[in-house]
C-alpha positions in Angstrom: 0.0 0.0 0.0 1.2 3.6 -0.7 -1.1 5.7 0.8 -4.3 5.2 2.3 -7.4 7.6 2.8 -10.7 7.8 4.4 -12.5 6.3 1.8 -9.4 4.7 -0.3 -6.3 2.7 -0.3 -4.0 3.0 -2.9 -1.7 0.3 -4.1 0.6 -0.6 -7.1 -1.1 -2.0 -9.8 0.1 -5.6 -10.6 -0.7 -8.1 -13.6 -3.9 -9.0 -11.7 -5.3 -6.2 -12.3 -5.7 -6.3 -15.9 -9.0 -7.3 -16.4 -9.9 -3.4 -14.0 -7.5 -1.7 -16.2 -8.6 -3.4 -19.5 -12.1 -1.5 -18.2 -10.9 1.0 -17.3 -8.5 2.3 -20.1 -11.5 2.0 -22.1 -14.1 3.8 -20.8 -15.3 7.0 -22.8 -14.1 9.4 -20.9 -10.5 8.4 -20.9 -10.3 7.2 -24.5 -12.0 10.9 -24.9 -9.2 12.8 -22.5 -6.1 10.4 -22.4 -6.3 8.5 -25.9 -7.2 4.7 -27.1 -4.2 3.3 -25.8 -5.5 0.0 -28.1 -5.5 -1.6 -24.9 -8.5 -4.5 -26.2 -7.7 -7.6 -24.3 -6.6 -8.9 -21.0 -3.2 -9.9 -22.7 -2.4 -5.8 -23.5 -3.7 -5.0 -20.5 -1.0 -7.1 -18.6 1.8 -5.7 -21.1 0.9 -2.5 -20.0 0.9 -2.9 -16.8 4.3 -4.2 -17.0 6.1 -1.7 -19.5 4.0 0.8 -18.1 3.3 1.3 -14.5 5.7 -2.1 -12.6 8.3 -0.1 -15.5 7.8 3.0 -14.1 7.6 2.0 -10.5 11.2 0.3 -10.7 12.9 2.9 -12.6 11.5 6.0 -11.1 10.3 4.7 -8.1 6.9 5.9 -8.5 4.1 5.4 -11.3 0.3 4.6 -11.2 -1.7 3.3 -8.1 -5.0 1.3 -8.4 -7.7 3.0 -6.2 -10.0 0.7 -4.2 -12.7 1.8 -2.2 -11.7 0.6 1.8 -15.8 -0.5 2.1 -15.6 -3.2 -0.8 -12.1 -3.4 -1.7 -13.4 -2.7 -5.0 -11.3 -0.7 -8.0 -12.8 2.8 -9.0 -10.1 4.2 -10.6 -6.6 5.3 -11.3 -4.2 8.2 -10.0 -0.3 9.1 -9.5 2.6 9.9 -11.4 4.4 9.7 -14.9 7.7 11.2 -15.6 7.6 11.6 -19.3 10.3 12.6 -21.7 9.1 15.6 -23.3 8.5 17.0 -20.2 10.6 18.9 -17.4 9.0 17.5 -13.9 6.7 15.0 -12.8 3.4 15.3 -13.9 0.2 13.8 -11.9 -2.8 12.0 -13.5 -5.9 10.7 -12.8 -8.7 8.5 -14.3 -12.1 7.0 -12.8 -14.7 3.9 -13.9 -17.7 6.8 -14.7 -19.9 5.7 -12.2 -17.1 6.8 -9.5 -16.8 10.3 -11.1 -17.4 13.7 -9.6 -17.5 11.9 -5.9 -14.8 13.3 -4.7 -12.4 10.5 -5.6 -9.9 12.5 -7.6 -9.4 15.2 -5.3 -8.6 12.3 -2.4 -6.3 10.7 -3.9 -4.4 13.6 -5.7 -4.0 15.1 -2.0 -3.4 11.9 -0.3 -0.4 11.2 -3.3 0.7 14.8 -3.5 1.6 14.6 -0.1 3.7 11.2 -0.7 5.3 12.7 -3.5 6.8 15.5 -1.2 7.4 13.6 1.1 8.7 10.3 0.0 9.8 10.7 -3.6 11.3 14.3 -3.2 9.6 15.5 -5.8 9.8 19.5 -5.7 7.5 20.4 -8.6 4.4 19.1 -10.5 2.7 19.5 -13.1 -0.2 18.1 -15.4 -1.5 17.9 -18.6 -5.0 18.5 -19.9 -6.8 19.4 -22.9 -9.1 22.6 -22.9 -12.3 20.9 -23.1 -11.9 18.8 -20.1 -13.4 21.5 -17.7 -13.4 18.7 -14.8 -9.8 17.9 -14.8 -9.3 21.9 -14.8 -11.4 22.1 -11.9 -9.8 19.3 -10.2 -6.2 20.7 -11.2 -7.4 24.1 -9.9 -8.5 23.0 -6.6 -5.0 20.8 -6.0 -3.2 24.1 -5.8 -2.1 24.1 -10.1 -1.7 27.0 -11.4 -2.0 27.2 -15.6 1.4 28.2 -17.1 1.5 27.6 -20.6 0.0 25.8 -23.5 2.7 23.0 -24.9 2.5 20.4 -27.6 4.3 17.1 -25.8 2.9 14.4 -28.0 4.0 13.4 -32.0 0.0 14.3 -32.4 0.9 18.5 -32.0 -2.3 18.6 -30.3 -2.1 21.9 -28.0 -2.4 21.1 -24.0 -2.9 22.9 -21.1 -0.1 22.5 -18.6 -0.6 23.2 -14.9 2.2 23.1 -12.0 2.6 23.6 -8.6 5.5 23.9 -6.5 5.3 21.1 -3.6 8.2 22.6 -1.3 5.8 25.6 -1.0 2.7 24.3 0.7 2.1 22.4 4.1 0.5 19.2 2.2 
């Protein structure tokens, strides 16, 4: 466990979790905001679990955590940290089955992980990465403490996105 909440533990994600992510990586509202990741079977999902988030967890340290709800033990979503290439700092992301949207989830997690990242991965400044049109993320971005910076183009695609950052090292998470 990484980081638990009042309503949520948060984990790593492991191979047996590919039948939640193969869900979740394609519900509308991800394939809409984050992209088809042509994630179709139980057989991709595993692959991307493993070059993905157990990848990113043993060279970073840090990655993706799996959201369960502490009543049920059941996965709602998705939310924690990439360190990509084309960008300067660790950026935070977050993703949810639809029926655990707009619940207060996203904000939970963010704050309970936010606070891990200061504390435990040393991780000075964040940022994320939205498109315009996803007014929720924006809000959710906002209310974490981001501030809007610039617009930057970090995918091959040269679609436009709005990036966000915060400095950690300023605020009493």
């Amino acid at each position: 466990m990484i980081a638990e909440t009042k309503r949520l533990i948060i984990s790593k994600f492991t191979i047996d979790e590919a039948p939640f992510f193969l869900e979740l990586a394609n519900t509308s509202h991800w394939i809409k905001y984050i992209g088809d990741r042509n994630i179709k079977t139980i057989i991709e999902a595993e692959q991307h679990i493993i070059n993905g988030h157990i990848k990113s967890y043993k060279t970073h340290g840090f990655g993706f955590y799996k959201l369960n709800l502490k009543e049920n033990n059941n996965p709602i979503g998705t939310c924690g940290f990439i360190k990509r290439d084309t960008l300067d700092h660790v950026e935070i992301g977050f993703a949810f089955l639809p029926e655990y949207e707009s619940k207060g989830y996203g904000y939970e997690s963010s704050t309970a992980l936010l606070k891990v990242a200061k504390d435990e991965f040393n991780i000075d400044t964040i940022i994320a990465i939205t498109m315009s049109i996803n007014k929720p993320a924006i809000n959710l971005l906002e209310k974490l403490g981001l501030s809007f910076k610039k617009m930057v183009n970090p995918f091959e695609d040269g679609e436009e996105l709005m990036l966000f950052a915060k400095n950690l090292s300023d605020d009493n998470i």
